[in-house]
C-alpha positions as CSV (number, residue, x, y, z in Angstrom):
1,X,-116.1,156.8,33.9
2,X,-116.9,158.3,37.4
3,X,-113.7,157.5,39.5
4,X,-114.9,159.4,42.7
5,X,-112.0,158.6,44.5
6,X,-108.6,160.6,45.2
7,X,-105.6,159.5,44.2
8,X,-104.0,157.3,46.7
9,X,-101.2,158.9,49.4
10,X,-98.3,156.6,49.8
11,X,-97.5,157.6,53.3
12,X,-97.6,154.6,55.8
13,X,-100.9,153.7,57.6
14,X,-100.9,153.6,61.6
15,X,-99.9,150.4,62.6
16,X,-102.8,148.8,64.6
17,X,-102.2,147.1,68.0
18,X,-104.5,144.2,66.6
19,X,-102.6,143.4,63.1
20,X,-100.1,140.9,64.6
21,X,-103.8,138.9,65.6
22,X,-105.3,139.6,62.1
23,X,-102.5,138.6,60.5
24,X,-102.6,134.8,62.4
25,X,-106.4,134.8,61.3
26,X,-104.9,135.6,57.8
27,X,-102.4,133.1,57.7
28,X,-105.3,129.8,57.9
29,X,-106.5,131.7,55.1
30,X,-104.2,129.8,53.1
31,X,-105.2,127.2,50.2
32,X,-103.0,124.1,50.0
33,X,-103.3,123.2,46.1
34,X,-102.7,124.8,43.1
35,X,-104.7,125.2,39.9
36,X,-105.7,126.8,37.1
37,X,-109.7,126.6,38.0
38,X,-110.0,126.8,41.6
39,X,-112.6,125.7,44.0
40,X,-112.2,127.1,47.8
41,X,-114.2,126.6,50.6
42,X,-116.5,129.7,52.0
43,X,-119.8,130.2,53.6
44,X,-121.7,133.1,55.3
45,X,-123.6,133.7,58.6
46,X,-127.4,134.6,58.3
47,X,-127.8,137.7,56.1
48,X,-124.1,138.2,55.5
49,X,-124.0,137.4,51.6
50,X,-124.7,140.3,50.7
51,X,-122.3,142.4,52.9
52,X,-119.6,139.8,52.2
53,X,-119.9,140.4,48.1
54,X,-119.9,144.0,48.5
55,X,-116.4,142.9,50.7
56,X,-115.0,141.0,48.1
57,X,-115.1,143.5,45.4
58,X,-112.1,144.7,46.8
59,X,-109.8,143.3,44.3
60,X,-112.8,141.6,42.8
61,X,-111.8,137.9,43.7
62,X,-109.1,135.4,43.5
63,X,-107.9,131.6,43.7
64,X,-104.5,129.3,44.8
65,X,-101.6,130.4,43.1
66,X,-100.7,127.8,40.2
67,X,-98.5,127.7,37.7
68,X,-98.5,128.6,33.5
69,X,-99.9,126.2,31.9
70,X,-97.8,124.4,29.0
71,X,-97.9,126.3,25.6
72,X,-100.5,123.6,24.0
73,X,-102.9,123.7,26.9
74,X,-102.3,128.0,27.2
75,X,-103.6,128.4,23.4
76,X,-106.7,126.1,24.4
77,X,-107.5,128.6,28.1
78,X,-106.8,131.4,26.9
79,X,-109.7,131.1,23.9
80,X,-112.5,131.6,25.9
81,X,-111.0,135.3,27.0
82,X,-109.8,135.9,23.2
83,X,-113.0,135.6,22.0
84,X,-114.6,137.2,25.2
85,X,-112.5,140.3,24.0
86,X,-113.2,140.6,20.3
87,X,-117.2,140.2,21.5
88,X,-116.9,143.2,24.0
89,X,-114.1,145.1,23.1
90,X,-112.5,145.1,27.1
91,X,-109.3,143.9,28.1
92,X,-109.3,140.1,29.1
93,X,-108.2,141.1,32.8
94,X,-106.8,143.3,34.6
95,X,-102.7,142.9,34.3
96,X,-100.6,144.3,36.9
97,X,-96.6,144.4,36.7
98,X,-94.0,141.8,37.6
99,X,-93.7,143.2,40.7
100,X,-97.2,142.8,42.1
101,X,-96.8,138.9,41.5
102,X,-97.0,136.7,45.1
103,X,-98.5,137.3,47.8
104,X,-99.1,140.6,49.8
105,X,-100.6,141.6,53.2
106,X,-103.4,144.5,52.9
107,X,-104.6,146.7,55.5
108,X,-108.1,148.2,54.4
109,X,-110.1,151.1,55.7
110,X,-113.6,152.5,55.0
111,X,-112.9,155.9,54.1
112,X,-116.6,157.1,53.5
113,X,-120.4,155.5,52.2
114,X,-123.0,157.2,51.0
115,X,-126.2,157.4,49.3
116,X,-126.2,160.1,46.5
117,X,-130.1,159.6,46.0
118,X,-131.8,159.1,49.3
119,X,-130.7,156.0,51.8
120,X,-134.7,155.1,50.5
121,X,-133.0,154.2,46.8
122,X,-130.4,152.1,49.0
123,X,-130.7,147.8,48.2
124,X,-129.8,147.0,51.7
125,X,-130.0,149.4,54.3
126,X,-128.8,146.9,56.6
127,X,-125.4,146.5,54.8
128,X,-124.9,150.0,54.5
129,X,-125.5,151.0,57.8
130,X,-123.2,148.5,59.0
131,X,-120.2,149.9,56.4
132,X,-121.1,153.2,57.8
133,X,-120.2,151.8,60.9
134,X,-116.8,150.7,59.6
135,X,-115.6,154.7,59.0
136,X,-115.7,154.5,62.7
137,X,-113.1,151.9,63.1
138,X,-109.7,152.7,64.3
139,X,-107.8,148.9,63.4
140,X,-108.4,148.1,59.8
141,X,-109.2,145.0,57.8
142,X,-106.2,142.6,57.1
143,X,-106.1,140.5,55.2
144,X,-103.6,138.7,52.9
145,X,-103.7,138.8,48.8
146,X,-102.4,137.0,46.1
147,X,-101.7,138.2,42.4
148,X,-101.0,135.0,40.0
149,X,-99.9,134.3,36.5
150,X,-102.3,133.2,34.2
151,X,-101.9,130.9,30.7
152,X,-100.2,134.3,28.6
153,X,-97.8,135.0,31.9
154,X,-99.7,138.0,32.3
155,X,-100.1,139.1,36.3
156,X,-103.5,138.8,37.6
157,X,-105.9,138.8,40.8
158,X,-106.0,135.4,42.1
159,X,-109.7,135.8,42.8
160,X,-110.6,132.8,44.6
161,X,-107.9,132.8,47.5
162,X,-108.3,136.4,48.2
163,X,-112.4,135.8,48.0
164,X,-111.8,133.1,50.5
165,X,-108.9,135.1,52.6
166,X,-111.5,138.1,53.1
167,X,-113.9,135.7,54.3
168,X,-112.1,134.4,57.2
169,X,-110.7,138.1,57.9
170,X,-114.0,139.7,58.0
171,X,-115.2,136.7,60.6
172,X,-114.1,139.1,63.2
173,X,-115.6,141.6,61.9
174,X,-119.3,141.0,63.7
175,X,-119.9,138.7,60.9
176,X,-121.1,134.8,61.8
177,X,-119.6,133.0,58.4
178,X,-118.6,129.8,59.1
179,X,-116.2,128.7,56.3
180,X,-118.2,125.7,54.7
181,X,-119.1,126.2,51.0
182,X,-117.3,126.5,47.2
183,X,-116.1,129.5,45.0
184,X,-115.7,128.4,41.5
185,X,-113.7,130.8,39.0
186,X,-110.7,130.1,36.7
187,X,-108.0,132.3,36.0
188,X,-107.8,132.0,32.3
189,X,-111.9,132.4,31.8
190,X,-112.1,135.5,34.9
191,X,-115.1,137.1,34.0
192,X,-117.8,134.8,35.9
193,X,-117.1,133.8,39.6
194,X,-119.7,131.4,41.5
195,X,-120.0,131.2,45.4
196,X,-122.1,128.7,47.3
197,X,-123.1,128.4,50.6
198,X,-123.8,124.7,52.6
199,X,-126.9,126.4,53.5
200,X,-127.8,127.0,49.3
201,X,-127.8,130.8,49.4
202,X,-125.9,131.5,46.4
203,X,-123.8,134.5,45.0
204,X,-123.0,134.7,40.8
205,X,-120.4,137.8,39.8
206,X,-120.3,138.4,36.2
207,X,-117.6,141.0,35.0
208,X,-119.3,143.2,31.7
209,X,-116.8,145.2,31.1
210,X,-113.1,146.8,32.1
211,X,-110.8,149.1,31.2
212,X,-107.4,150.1,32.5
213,X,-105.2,153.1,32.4
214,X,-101.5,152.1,33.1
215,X,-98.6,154.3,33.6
216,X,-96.0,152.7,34.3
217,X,-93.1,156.0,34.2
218,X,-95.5,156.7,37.4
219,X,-95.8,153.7,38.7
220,X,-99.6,154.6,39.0
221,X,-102.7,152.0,37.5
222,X,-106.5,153.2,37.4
223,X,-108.7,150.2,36.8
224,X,-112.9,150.4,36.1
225,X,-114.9,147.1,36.6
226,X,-118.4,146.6,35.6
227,X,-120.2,143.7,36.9
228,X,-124.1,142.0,37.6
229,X,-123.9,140.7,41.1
230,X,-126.9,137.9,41.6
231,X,-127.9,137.1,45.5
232,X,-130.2,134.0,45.3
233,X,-130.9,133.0,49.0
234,X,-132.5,130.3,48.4
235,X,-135.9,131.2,50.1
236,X,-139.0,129.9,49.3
237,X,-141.0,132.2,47.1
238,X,-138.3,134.8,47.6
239,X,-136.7,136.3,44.7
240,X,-133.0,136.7,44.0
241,X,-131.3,140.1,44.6
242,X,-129.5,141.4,41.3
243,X,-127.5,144.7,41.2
244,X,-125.0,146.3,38.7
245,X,-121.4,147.4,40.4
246,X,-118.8,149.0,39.3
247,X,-115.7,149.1,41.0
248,X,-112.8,151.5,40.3
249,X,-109.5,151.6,41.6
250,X,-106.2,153.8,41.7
251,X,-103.5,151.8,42.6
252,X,-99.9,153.8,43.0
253,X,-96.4,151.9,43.8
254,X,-93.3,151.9,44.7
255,X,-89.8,150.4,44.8
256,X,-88.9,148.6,48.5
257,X,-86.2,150.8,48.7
258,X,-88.3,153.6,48.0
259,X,-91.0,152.1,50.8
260,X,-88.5,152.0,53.4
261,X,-90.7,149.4,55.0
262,X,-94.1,151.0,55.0
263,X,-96.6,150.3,52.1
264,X,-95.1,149.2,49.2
265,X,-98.4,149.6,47.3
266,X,-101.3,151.8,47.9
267,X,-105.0,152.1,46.5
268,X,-107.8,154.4,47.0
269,X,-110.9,152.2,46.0
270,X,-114.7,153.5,45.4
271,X,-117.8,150.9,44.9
272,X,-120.6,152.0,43.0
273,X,-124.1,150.4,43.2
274,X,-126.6,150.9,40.5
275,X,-130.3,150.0,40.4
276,X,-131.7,146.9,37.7
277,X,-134.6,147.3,35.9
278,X,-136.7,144.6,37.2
279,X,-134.9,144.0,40.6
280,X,-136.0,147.5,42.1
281,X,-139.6,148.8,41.7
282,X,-140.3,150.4,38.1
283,X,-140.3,154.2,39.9
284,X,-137.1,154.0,41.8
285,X,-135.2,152.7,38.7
286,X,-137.1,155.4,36.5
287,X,-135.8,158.1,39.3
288,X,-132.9,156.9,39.6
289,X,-131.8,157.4,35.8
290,X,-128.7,155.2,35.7
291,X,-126.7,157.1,38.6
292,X,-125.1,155.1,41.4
293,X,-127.6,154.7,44.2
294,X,-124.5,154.1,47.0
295,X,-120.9,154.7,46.8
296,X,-118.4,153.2,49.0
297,X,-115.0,154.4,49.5
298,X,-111.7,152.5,50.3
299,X,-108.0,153.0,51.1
300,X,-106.0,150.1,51.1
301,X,-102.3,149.9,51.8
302,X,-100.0,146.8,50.7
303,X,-96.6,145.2,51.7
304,X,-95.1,142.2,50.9
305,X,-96.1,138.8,52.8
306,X,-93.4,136.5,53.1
307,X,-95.1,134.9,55.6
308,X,-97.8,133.1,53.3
């Protein structure tokens, strides 16, 4: 596995003169039900879908925060992820410790984006160019994010509420989304996440495999995602956009005390793209030999919302 990315510092970000603003935005991000398989409202501006997935894949996704499941019905949801294990050998999810359960404000930055290969190997220049841009950027990306229990009481991504919080962040981000659609994903069957826009462009995530390396004497978590990410924009006689991602994070954390009021967790996240036989021209899959054809670099840095 290919990390790419340094581990995390834990020293407090700059605080930007725009966060109290992002962090209003953040708070209608809010969903007002909980549940175990969630459905929230998003939507994208006119070629935005595929800059917005790339977006979500930090923290993969999320939904409402909802609560365990009784022990008849927890034996039932967590079957499909028992046997999703034994089939693949990966971990179910991605657990985090007690302490990461709630709800937490992130500040992101775009550390660096490149493309090892050639920007001619690149899926959507457009896309990259405008993450480029982001490195730029002196105020971040906030956003708020929610961790969740599942069925076993294990802490996971919430990956429809934080899908649909980044959403509404990123709207000020020179993005034209309009919050009109549905994410479909369920905590105790996480490996398959479904986004629709009103306008029919659609976006399928499908998790293949994860690992996780968790220490928790130093409080530190590395985490690999592999997922097929399908763009169908629902264009006549245009074909849907498929890509392979993995995503791999470094999470490091700390007690409050210990924070003193900055970041109370910290993550250095890197986004690798990978060509699909198929959905890229037979040459530039051949050339391209299974290396990433763009990686994207993150740091993120976490405190506690009590606000949410």
């Amino acid at each position: 596995m290919r990390a790419g990315a340094n581990a995390p510092s834990t020293s407090a970000p700059r605080a930007p003169t725009r966060a109290r603003a992002d962090v209003s935005r953040a708070r209608r991000c809010r969903t007002a039900e909980a549940s175990t398989t969630s459905r929230a409202r998003v939507g994208r501006g006119d070629d935005d879908v595929a800059n917005l997935h790339r977006r979500l894949l930090l923290f993969a996704f999320a939904s409402a925060a909802s609560t365990v499941a009784a022990d008849a019905e927890a034996t039932s949801n967590t079957a499909v992820s028992d046997a999703w294990s034994a089939v693949t050998g990966s971990t179910s999810d991605l657990t985090f410790p007690k302490t990461f359960l709630g709800n937490w404000l992130v500040e992101s930055r775009t550390a660096s984006a490149s493309a090892p290969l050639g920007r001619e190997f690149v899926r959507d220049i457009g896309a990259f160019e405008r993450i480029s841009r982001e490195i730029d950027q002196t105020e971040p990306l906030v956003y708020p994010l929610r961790f969740m229990e599942n069925a076993r009481g294990d802490v996971v991504f919430d990956r429809a509420f934080n899908v649909r919080a980044l959403a509404e962040a990123s709207r000020g981000s020179g993005g034209k989304r309009a919050l009109d659609g549905d994410i479909e994903w369920s905590v105790d069957d996480p490996n398959v996440l479904k986004l629709t826009s009103t306008d029919g462009a659609r976006v399928f995530y499908k998790v293949t495999a994860r690992s996780m390396d968790r220490d928790d004497e130093k409080r530190t978590i590395t985490t690999s995602e592999l997922a097929q990410v399908v763009v169908d924009r629902d264009v006549a006689g245009g074909a849907p956009s498929v890509k392979s991602t993995r995503v791999v994070t470094k999470f490091k954390w700390r007690t409050p005390e210990q924070a003193n009021g900055g970041p109370q967790i910290v993550a250095s996240q890197t986004v690798y793209e990978y060509l699909v036989a198929g959905a890229a021209s037979d040459d530039d899959f051949i050339a391209a030999r299974g290396r990433p054809v763009e990686v994207d670099v993150y740091r993120l840095a976490m405190i506690p919302w009590t606000d949410a």
